[in-house]
N, C-alpha and C positions, 0 to 999 in steps of 0.2 A: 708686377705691382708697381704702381707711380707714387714716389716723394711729393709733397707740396712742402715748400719752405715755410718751416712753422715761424720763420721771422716776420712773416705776415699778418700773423694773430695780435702782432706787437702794437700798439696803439701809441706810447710817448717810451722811447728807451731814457731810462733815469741815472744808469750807469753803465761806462764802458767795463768789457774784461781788464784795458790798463787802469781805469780809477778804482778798482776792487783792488787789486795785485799793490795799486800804491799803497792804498788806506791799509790792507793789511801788513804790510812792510809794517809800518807806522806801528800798529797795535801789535806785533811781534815784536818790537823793541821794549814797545811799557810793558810786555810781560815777561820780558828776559831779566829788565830792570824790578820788578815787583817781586819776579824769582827769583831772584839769585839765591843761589845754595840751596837751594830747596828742591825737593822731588817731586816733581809733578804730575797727577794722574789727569789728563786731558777727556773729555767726556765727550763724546758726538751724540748728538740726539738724530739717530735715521728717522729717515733717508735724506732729507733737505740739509743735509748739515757735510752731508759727505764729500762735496765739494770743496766747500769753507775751511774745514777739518784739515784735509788735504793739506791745499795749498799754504794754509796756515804752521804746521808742524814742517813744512819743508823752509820755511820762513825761519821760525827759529833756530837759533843757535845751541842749545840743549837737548842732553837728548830729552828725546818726548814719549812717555809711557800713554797707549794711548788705549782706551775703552770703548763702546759703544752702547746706548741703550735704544730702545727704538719704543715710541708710544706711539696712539692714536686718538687724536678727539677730534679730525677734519674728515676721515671719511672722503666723499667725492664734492663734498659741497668748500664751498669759498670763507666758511667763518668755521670758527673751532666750536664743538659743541661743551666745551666745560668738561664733558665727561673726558677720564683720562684714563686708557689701560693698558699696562706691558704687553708688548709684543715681545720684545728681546731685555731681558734684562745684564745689568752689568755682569761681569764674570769675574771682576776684580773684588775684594776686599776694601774697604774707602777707611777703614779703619786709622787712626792718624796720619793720613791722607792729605796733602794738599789736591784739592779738585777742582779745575777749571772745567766748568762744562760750556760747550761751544753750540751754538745754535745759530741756523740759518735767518732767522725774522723774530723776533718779538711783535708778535699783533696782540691781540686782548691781554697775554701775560697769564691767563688761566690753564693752560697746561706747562709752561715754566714754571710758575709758581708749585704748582704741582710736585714734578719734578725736585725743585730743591727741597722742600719739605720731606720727599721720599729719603733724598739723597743725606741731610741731614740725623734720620734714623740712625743712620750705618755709621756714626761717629768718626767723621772724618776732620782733621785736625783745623782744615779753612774748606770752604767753599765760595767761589768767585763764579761770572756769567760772562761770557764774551758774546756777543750777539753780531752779524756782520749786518743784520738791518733793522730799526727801532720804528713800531708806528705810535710815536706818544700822544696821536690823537684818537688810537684805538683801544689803549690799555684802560682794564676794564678791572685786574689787580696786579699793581704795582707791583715789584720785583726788582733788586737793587743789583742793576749791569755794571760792573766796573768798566769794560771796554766794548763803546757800540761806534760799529765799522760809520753808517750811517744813519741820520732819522728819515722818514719816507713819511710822504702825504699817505691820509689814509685809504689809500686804492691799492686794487688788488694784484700782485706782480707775479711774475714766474720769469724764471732762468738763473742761471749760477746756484742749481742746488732743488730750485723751488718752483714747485710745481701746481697744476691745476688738474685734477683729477690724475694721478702718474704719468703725468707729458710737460714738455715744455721746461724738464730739469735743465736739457743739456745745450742751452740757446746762454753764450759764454758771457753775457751782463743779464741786466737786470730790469726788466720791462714792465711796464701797464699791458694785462691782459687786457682786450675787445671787448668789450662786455657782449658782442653781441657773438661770443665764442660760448657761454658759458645761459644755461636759464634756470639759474636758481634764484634770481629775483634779489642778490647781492648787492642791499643799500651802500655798501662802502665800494662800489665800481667806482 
């Protein structure tokens, strides 16, 4: 079997591994500083967030209680379809709860928003969003991020987490997919 270097699918790199690792430094401080004394339940939304997650909880200085939920509204295609359905649900209790849930990208905001309003049900004492990449010219409903790593033009990326069809998670920044990788006809390429 032969490898191709999928850093060739890359069309403009928007961020290095050391510009994620700094920014996240940066946003693990305001949230050591936000939490203080407080018990924090940390949220991952898989699989794109698994990265972020990661390196984010070894950043902190706290310990970090951490959970995972895992949805789907992207399927193999480049934009979210709105519809939103558990795949993995929490295992924890959010019951007076501090909840920080951490996500890979904010694009349109309709399956986070989702998401917090789930998470809200289960009566949890606060609920905050850490997002490590914002497209505020994609967001389609609003959703209030206390901590975004960066904002990103509205094209379509993969690496550090984030994928295009299950590939292209483990490419260590963060890139413009080829458009001519991909034919599902994705006005935001």
């Amino acid at each position: 079997m032969e490898f191709s270097d999928i850093s060739t699918d890359i069309s403009e790199v928007l961020f290095t591994e050391e510009q994620l690792q700094a920014r996240l430094a940066e946003m693990a401080r305001e949230i050591e500083r936000d939490y203080a004394g407080k018990e924090v339940l940390i949220v991952g939304v898989l699989k794109g967030a698994v990265i972020v997650i990661s390196d984010l909880i070894r950043e902190l200085k706290f310990h970090a209680h951490i959970d995972f939920m895992a949805v789907s509204s992207y399927g193999a295609s480049t934009q979210s379809s709105g519809v939103v359905r558990i795949v993995k649900d929490l295992d924890a209790d959010l019951r007076g709860k501090h909840v920080l849930i951490v996500e890979d990208i904010i694009d349109s905001g309709l399956t986070l928003a989702w998401i917090v309003r789930n998470l809200e049900l289960r009566h949890p004492e606060s609920i905050e969003v850490c997002a490590m990449l914002r497209k505020p010219d994609a967001i389609v409903e609003d959703v209030r991020v206390k901590y975004v790593g960066f904002d990103i033009p509205n094209k379509f990326v993969v690496g550090y987490g984030l994928d295009y069809a299950e590939q292209y998670r483990n490419i260590r920044g963060v890139g413009v997919l080829d458009p001519a990788v991909y034919s599902d006809g994705d006005p935001h390429a």
